[in-house]
C-alpha positions as CSV (number, residue, x, y, z in Angstrom):
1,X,-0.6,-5.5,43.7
2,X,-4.1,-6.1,43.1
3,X,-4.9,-7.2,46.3
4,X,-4.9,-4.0,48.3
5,X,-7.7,-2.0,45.8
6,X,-10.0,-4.7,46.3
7,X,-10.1,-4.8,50.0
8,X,-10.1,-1.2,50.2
9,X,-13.4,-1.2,48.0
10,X,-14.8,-3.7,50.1
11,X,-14.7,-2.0,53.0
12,X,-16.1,0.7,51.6
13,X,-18.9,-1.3,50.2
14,X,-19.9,-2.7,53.9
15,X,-19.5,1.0,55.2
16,X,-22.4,2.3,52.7
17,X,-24.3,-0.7,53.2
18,X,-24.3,-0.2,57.1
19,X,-24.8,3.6,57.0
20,X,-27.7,3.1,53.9
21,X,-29.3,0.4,56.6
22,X,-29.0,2.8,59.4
23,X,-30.7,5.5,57.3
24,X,-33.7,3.0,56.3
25,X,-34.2,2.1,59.8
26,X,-34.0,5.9,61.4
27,X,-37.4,6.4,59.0
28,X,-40.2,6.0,60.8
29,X,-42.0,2.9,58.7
30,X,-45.5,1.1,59.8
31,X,-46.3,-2.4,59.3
32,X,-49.0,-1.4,57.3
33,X,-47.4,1.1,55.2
34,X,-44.8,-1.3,54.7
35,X,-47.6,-4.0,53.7
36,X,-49.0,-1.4,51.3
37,X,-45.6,-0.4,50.1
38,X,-44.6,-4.0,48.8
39,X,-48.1,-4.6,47.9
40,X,-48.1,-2.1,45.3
41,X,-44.2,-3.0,44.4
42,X,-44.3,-6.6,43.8
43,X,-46.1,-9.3,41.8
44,X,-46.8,-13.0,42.6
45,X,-43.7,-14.8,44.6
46,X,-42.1,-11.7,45.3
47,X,-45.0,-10.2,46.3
48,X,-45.3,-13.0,48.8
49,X,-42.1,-13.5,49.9
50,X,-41.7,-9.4,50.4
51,X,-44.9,-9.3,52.8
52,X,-43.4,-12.5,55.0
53,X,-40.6,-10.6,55.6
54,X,-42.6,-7.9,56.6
55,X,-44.4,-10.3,59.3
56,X,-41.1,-12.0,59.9
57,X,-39.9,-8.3,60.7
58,X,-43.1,-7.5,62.9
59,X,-43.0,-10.7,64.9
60,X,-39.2,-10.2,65.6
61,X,-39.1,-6.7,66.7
62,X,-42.1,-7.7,69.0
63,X,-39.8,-10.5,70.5
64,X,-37.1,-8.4,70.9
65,X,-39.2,-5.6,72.5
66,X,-40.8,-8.1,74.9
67,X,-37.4,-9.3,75.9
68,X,-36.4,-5.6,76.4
69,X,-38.1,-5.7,79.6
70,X,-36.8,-9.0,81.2
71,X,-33.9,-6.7,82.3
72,X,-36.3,-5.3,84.8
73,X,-39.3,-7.3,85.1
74,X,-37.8,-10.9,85.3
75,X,-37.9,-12.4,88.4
76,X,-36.1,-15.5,87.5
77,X,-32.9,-15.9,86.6
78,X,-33.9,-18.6,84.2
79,X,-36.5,-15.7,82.4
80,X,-33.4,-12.8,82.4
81,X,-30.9,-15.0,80.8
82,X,-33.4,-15.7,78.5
83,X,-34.5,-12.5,77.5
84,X,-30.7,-11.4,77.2
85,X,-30.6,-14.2,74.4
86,X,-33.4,-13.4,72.5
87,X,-32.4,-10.0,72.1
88,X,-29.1,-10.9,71.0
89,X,-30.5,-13.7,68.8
90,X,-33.4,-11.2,67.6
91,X,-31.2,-8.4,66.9
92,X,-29.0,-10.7,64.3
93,X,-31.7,-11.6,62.6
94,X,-33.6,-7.9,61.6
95,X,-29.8,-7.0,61.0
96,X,-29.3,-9.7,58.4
97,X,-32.9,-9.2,57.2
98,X,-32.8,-5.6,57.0
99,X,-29.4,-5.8,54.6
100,X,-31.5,-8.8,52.5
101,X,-34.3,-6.5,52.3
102,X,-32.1,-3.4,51.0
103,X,-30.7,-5.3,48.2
104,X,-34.6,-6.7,47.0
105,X,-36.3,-3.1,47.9
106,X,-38.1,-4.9,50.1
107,X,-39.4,-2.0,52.5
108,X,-40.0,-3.3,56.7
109,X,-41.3,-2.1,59.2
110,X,-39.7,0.1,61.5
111,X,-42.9,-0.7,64.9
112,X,-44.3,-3.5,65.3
113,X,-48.7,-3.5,64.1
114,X,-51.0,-2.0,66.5
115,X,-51.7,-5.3,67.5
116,X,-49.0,-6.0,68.9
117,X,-48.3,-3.0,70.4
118,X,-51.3,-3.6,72.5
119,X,-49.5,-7.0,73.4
120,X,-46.5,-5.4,74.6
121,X,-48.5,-2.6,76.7
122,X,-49.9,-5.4,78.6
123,X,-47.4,-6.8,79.5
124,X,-45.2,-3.8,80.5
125,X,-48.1,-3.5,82.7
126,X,-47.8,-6.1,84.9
127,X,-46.3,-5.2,88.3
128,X,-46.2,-8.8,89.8
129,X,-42.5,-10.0,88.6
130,X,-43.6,-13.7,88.9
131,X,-46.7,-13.2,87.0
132,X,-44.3,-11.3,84.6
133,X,-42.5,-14.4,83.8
134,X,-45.9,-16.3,82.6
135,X,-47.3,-13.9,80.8
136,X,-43.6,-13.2,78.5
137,X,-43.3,-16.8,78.4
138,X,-46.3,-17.8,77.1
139,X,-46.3,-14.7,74.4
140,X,-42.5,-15.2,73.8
141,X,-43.9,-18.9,73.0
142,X,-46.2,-18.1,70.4
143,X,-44.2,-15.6,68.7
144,X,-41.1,-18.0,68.2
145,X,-43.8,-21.1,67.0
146,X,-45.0,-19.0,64.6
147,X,-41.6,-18.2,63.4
148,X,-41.1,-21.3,63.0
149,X,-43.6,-22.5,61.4
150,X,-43.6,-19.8,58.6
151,X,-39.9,-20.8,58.2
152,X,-40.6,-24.2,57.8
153,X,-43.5,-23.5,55.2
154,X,-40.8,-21.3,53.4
155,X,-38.1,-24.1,53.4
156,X,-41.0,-26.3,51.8
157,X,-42.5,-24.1,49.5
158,X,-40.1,-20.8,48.7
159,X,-37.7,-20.3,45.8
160,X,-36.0,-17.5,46.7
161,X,-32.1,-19.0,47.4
162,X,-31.2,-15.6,49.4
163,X,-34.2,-15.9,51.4
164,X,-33.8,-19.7,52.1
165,X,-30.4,-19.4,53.6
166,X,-31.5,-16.2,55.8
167,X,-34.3,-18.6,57.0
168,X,-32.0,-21.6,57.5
169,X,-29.5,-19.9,59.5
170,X,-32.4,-18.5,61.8
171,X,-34.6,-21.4,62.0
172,X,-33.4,-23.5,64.3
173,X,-32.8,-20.6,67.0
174,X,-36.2,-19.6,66.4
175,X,-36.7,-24.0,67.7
176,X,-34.2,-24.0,70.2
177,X,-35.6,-20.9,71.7
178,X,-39.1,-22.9,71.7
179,X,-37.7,-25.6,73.7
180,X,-35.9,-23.7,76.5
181,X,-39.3,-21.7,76.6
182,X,-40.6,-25.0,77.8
183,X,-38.3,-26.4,79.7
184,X,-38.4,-22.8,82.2
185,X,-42.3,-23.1,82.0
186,X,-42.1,-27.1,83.3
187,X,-39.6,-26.0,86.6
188,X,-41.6,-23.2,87.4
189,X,-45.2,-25.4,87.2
190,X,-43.7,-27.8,89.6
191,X,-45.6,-28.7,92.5
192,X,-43.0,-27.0,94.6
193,X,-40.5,-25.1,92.9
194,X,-37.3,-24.1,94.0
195,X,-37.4,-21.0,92.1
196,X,-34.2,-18.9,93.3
197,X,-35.7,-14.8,92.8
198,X,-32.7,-13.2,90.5
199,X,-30.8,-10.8,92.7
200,X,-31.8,-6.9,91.2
């Protein structure tokens, strides 16, 4: 008899939840107002751990933005399928963040820093698809080490449970993405590649 309330509240829970995230993210938010924001917030570890998300956030979008224009751009196969996966794997990550952040009023950015906007302009830039491939591969590269290597100086160093097992689920993705970066990068700098042109 009990049963049917408590589902029925649940539901209604995850419905607010979505539609309060949704509402966050329609608000146009900087990285740097989001620095400032938690800055002025939070004290010692949370301070911290609220302005890594904040990167975490920035470096993610940037990664998912990037891989945004594989669709077109790619002109391996190898680099579309790849970019189709980090989006996906991106995309669950911000979405998991974004709901960790709403429960520690942890504001994040909704655009990536200026930065790295500059990074992305660049790159949409480029005309030559083959070039393309390099130049997303080698940023793509950098973004997920670093990723990776603030997850794993979290795991070491943070305290925050809710935090650690957003990072664990993540971190190995963040790894695995690392590798396949490298193993596309090692075919396509061999001395005669075989590099089949993905089909538009």
């Amino acid at each position: 008899m009990m049963i049917k309330p408590y589902i029925t509240i649940t539901r209604e829970v995850i419905r607010m939840l979505i539609i309060i995230t949704l509402f966050s993210a329609c608000k146009s938010i900087s990285y740097e107002s989001a620095r400032h924001s938690n800055e002025d917030k939070f004290y010692g570890d949370k301070e911290t751990n609220a302005l890594m998300l904040v990167d975490m956030k920035n470096l993610s979008q940037l990664a998912e933005d990037l891989s945004g224009l594989t669709e077109e751009k790619a002109y391996t196969k190898d680099v579309y399928d790849f970019g189709l996966s980090a989006i996906k794997d991106h995309k669950k990550f911000q979405s998991q963040m974004s709901i960790l952040a709403l429960k520690k009023r942890i504001k994040l950015p909704s655009s990536v820093k200026k930065e790295n906007q500059e990074i992305y302009r660049g790159i949409h830039k480029v005309s030559d698809r083959k070039t393309f491939d390099r130049m997303y591969l080698e940023e793509m590269k950098k973004i997920q080490q670093t990723l990776a290597d603030m997850s794993d100086q979290f795991l070491e160093e943070g305290q925050d449970t809710q935090i650690r097992n957003l990072i664990t689920k993540h971190s190995g993705a963040f790894k695995s993405e690392i590798k396949r970066i490298e193993t596309i990068q090692e075919y396509m700098e061999k001395p005669t590649p075989e590099i089949t042109s993905r089909e538009k």
